[in-house]
N, CA, C and O atoms as a Maestro MAE file, in Angstrom:
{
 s_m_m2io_version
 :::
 2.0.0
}

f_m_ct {
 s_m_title
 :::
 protein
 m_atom[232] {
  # First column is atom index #
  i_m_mmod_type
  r_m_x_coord
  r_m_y_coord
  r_m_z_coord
  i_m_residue_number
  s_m_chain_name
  s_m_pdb_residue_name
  s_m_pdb_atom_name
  i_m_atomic_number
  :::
  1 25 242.051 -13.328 54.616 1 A "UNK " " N  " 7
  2 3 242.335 -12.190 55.480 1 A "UNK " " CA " 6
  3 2 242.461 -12.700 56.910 1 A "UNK " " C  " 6
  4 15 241.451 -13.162 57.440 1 A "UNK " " O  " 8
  5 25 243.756 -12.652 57.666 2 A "UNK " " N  " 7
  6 3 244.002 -13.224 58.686 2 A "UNK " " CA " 6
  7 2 244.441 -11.812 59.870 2 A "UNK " " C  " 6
  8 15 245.525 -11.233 59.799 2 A "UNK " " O  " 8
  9 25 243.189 -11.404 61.062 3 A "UNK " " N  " 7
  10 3 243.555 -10.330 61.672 3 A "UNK " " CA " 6
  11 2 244.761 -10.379 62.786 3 A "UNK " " C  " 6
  12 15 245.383 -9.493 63.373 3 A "UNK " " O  " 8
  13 25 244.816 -12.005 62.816 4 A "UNK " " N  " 7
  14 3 245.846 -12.324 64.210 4 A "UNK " " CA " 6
  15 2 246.932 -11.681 63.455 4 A "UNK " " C  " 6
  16 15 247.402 -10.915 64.295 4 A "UNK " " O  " 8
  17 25 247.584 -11.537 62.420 5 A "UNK " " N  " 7
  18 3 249.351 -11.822 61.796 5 A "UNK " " CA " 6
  19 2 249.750 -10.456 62.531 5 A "UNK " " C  " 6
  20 15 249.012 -10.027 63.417 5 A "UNK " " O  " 8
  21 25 250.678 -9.913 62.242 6 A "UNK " " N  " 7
  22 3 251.573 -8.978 62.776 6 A "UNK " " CA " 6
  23 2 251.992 -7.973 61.783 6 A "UNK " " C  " 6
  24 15 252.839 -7.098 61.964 6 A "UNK " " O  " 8
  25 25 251.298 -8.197 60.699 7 A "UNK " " N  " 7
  26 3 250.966 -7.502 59.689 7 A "UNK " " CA " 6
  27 2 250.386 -6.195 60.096 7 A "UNK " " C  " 6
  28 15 249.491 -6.133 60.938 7 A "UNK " " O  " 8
  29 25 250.850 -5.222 59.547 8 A "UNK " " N  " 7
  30 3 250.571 -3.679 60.118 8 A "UNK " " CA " 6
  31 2 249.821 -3.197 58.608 8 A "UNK " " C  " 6
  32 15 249.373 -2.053 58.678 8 A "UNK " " O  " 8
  33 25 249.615 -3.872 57.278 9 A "UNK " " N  " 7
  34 3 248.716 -2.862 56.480 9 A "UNK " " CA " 6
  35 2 248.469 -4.420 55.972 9 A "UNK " " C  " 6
  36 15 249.019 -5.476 56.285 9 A "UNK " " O  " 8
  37 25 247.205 -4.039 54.883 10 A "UNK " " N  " 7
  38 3 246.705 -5.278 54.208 10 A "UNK " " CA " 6
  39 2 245.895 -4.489 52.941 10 A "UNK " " C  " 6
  40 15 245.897 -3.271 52.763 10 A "UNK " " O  " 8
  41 25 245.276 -5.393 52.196 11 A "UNK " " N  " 7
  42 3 244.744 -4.330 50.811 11 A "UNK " " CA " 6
  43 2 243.137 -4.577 51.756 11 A "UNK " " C  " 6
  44 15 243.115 -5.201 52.818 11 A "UNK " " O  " 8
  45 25 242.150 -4.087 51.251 12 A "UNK " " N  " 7
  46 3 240.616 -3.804 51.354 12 A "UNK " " CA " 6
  47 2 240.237 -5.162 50.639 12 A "UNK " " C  " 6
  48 15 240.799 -5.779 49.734 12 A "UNK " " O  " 8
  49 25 238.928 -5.445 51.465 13 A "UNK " " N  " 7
  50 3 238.407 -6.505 50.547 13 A "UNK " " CA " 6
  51 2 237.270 -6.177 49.535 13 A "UNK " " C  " 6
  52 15 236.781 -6.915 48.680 13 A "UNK " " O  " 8
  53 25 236.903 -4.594 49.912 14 A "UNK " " N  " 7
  54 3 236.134 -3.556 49.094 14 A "UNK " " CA " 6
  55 2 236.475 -3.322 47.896 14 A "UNK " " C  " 6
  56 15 235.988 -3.696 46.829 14 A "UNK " " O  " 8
  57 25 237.476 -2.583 48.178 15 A "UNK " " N  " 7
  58 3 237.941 -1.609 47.000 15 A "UNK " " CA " 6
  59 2 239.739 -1.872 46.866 15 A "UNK " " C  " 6
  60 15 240.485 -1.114 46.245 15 A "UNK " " O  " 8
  61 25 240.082 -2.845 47.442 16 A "UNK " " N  " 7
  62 3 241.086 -3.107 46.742 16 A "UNK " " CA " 6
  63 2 242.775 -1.593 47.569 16 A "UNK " " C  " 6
  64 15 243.958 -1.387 47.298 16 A "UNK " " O  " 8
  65 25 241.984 -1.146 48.331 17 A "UNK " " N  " 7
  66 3 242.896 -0.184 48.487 17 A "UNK " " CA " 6
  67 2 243.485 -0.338 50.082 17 A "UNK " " C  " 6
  68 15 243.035 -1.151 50.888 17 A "UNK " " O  " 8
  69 25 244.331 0.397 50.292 18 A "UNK " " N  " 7
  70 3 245.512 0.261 51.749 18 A "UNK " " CA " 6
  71 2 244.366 0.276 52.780 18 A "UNK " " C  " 6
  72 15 243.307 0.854 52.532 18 A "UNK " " O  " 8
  73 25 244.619 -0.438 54.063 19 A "UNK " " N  " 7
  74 3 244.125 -0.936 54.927 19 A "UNK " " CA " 6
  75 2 245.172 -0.478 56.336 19 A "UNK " " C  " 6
  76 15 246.387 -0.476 56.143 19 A "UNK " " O  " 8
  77 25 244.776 -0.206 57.342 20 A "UNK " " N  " 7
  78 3 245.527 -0.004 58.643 20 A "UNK " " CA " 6
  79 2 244.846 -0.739 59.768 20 A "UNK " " C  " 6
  80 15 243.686 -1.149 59.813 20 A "UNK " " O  " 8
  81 25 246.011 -0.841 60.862 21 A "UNK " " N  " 7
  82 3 245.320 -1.061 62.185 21 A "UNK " " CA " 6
  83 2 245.091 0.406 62.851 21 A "UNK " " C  " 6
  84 15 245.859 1.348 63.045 21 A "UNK " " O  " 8
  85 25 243.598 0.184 63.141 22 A "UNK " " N  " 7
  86 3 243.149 1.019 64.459 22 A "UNK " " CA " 6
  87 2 242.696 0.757 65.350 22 A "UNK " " C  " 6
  88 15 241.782 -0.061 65.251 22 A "UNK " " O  " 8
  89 25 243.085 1.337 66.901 23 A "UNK " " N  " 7
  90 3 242.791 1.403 68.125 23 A "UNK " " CA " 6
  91 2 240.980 2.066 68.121 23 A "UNK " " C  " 6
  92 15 240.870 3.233 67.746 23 A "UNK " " O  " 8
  93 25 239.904 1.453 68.455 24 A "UNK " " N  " 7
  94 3 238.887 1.512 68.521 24 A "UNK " " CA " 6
  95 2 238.389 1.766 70.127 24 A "UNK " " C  " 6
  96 15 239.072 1.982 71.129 24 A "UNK " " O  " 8
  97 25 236.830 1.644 69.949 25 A "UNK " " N  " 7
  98 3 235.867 1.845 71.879 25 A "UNK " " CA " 6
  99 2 235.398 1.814 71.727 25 A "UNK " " C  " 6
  100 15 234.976 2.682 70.962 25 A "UNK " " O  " 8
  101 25 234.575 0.778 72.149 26 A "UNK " " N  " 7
  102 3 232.873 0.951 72.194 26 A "UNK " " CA " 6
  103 2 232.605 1.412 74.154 26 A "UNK " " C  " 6
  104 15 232.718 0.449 74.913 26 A "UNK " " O  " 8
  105 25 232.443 2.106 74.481 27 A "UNK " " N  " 7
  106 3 232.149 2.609 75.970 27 A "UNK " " CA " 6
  107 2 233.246 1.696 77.304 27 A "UNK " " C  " 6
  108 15 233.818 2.161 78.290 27 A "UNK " " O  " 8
  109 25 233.202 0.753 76.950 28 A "UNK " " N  " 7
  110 3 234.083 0.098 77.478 28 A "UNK " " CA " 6
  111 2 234.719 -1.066 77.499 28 A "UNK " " C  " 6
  112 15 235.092 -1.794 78.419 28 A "UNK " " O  " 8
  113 25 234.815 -1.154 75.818 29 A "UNK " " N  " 7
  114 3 235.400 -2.257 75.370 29 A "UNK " " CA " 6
  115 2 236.123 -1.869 74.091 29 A "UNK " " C  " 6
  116 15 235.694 -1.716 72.948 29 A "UNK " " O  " 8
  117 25 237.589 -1.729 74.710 30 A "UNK " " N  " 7
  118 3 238.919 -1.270 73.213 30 A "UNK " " CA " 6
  119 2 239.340 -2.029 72.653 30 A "UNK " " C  " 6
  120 15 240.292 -2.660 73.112 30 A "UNK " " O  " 8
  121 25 238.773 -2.330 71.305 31 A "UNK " " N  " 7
  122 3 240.136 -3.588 70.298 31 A "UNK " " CA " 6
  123 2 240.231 -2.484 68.939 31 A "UNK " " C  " 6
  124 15 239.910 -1.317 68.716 31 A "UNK " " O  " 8
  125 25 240.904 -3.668 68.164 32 A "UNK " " N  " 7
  126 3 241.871 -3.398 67.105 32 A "UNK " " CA " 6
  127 2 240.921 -3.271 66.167 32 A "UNK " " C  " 6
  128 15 239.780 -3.392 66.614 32 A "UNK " " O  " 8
  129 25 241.059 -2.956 64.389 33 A "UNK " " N  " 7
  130 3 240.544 -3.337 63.832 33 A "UNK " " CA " 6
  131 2 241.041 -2.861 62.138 33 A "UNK " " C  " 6
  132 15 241.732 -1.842 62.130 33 A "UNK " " O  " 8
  133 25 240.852 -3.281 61.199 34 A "UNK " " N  " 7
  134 3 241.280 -2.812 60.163 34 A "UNK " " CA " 6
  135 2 240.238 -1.972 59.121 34 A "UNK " " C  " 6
  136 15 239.110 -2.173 58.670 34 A "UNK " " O  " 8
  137 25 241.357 -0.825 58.989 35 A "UNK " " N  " 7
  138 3 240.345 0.415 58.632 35 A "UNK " " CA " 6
  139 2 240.968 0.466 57.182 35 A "UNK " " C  " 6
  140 15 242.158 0.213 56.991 35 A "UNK " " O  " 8
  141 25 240.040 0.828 56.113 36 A "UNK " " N  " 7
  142 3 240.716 1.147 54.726 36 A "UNK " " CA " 6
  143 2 240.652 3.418 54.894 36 A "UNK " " C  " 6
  144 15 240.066 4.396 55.358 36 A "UNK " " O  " 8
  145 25 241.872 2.869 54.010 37 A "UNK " " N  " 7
  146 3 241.904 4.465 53.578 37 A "UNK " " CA " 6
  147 2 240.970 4.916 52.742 37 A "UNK " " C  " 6
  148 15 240.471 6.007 53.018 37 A "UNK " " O  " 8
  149 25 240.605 4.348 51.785 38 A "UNK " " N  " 7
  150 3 239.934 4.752 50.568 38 A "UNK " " CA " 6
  151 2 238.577 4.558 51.191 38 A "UNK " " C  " 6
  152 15 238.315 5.559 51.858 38 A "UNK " " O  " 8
  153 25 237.631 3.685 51.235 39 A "UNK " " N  " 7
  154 3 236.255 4.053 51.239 39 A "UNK " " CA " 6
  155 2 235.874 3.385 52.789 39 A "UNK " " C  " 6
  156 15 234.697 3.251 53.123 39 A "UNK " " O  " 8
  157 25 236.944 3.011 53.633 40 A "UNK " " N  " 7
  158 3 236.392 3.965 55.236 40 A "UNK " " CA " 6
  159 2 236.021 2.340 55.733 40 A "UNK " " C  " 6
  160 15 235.372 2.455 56.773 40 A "UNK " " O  " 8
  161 25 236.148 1.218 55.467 41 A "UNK " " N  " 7
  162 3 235.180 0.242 55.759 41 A "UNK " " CA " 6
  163 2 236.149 -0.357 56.958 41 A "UNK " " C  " 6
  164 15 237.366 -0.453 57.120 41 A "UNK " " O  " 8
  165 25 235.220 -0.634 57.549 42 A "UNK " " N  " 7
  166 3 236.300 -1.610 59.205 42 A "UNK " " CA " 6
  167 2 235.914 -3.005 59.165 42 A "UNK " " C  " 6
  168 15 234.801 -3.481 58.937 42 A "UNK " " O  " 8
  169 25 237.122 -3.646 59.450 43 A "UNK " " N  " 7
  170 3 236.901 -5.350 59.655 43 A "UNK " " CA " 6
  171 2 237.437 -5.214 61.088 43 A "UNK " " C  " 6
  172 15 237.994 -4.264 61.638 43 A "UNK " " O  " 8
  173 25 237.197 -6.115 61.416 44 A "UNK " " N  " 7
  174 3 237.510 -6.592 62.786 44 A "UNK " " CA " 6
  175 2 237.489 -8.333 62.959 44 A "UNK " " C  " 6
  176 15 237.451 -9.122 62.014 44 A "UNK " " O  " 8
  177 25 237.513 -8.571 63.921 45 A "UNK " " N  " 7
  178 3 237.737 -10.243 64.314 45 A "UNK " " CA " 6
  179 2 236.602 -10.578 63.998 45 A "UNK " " C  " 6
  180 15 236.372 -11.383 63.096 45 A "UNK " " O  " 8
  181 25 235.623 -9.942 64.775 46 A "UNK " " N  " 7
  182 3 234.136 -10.502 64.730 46 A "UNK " " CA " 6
  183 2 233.650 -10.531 63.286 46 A "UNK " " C  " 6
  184 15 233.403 -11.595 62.717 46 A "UNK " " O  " 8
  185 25 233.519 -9.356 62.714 47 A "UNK " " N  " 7
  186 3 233.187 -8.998 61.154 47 A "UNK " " CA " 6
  187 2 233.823 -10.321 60.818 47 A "UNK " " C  " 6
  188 15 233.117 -11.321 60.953 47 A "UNK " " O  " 8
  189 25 234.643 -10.412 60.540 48 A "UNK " " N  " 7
  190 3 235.528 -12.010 59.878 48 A "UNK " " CA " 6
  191 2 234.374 -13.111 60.035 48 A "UNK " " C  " 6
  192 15 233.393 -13.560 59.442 48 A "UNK " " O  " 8
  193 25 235.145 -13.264 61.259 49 A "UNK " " N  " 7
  194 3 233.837 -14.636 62.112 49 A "UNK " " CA " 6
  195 2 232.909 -14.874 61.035 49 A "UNK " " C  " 6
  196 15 232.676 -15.614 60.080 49 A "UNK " " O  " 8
  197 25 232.396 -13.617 61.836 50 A "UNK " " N  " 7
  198 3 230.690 -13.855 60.728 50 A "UNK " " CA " 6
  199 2 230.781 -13.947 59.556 50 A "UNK " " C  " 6
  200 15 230.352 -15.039 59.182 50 A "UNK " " O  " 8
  201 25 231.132 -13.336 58.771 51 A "UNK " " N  " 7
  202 3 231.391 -13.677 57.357 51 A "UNK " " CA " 6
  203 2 231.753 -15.011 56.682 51 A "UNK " " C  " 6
  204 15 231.504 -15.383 55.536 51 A "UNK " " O  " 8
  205 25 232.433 -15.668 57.725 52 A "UNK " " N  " 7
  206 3 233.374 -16.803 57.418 52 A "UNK " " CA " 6
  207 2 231.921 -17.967 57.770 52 A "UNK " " C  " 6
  208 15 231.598 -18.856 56.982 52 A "UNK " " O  " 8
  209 25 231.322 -17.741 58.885 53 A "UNK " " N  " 7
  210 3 230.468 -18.030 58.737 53 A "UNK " " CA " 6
  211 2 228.840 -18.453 58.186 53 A "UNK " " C  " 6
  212 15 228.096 -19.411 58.394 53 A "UNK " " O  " 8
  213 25 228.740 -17.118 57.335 54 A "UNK " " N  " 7
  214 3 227.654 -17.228 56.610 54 A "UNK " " CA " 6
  215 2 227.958 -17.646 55.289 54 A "UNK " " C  " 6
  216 15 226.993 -17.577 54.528 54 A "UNK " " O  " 8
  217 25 229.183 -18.126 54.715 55 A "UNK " " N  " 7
  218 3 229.596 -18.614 53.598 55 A "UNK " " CA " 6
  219 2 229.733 -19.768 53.602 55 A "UNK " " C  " 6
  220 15 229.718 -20.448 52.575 55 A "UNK " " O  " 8
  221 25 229.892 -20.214 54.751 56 A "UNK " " N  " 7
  222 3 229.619 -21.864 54.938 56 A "UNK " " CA " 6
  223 2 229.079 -22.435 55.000 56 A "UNK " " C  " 6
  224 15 229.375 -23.626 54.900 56 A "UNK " " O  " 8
  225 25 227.485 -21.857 55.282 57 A "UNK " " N  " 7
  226 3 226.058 -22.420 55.355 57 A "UNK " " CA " 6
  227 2 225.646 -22.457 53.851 57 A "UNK " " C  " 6
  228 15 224.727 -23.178 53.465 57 A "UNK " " O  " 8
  229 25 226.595 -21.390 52.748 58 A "UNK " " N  " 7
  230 3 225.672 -21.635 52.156 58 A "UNK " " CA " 6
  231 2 225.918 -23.156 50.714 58 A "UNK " " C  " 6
  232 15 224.968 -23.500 50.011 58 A "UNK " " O  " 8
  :::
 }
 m_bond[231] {
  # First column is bond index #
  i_m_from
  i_m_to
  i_m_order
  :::
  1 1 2 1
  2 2 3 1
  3 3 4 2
  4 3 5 1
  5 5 6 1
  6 6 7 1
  7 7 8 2
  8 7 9 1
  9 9 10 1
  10 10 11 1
  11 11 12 2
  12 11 13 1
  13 13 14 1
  14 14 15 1
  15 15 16 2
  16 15 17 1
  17 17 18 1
  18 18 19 1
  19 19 20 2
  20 19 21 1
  21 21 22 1
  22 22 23 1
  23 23 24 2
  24 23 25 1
  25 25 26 1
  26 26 27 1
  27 27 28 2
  28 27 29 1
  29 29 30 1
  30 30 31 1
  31 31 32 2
  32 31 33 1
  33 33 34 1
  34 34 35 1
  35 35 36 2
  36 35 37 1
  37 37 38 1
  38 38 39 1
  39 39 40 2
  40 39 41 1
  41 41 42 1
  42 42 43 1
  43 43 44 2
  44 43 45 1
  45 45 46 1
  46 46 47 1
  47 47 48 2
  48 47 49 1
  49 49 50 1
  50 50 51 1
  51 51 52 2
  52 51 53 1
  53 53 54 1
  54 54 55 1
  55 55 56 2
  56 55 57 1
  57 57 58 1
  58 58 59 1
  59 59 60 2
  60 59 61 1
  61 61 62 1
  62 62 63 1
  63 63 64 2
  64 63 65 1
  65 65 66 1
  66 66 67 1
  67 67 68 2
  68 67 69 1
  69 69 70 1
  70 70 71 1
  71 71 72 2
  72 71 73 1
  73 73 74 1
  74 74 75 1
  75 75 76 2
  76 75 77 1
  77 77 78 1
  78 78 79 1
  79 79 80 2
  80 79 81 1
  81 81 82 1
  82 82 83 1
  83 83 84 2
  84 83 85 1
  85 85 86 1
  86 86 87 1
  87 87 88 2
  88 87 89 1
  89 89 90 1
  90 90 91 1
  91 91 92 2
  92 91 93 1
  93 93 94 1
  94 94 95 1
  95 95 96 2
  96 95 97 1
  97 97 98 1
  98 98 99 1
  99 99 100 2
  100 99 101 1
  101 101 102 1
  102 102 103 1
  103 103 104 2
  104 103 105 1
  105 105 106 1
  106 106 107 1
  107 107 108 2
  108 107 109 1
  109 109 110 1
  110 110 111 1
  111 111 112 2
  112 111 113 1
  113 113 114 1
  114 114 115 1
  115 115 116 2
  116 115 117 1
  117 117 118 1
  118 118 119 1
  119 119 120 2
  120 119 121 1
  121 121 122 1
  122 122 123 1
  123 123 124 2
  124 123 125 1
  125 125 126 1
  126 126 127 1
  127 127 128 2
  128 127 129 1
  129 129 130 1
  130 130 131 1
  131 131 132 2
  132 131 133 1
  133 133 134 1
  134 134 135 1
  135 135 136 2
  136 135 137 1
  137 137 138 1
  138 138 139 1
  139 139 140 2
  140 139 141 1
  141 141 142 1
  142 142 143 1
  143 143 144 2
  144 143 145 1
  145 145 146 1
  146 146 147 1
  147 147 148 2
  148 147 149 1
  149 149 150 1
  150 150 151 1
  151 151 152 2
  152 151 153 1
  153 153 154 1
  154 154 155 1
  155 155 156 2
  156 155 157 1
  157 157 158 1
  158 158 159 1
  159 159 160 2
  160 159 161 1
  161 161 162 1
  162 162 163 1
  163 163 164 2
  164 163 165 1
  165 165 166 1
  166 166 167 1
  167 167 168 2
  168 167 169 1
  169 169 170 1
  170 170 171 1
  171 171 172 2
  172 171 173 1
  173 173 174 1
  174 174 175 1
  175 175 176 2
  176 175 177 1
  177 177 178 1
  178 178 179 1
  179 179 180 2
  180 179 181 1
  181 181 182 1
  182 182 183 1
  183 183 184 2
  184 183 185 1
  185 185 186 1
  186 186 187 1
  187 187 188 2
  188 187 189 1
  189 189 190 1
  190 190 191 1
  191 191 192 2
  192 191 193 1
  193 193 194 1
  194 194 195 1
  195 195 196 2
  196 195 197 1
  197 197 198 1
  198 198 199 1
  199 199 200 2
  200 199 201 1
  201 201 202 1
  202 202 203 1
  203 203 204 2
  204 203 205 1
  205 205 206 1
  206 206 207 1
  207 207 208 2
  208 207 209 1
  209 209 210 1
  210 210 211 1
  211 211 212 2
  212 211 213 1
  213 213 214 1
  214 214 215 1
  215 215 216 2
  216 215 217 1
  217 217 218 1
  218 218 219 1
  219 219 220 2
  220 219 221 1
  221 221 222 1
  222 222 223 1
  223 223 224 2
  224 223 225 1
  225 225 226 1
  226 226 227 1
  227 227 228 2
  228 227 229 1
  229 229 230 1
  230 230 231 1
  231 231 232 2
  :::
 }
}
């Protein structure tokens, strides 16, 4: 799952179902992030990171 591409949908790594980009905020900080239709879950850059990360330790 690569968030840089230019890719506008992707499948879920959940449930297997359609994925979008959304415009997000945390108070004052707006990025991107990928939202599934079906059961709601968000990835983002960071989410990745980490993930990518804790699979390597093990």
């Amino acid at each position: 799952m690569n968030l840089e591409t230019k890719e506008m949908t992707m499948n879920c790594p959940k449930c297997n179902g359609l994925m979008y980009m959304e415009r997000l905020s945390d108070f004052f900080i707006i990025f991107h992030a990928w939202k599934c239709i079906n059961c709601g879950i968000v990835v983002d850059k960071t989410i990745q990171d980490n993930r990518a990360k804790s699979t390597a330790s093990v």
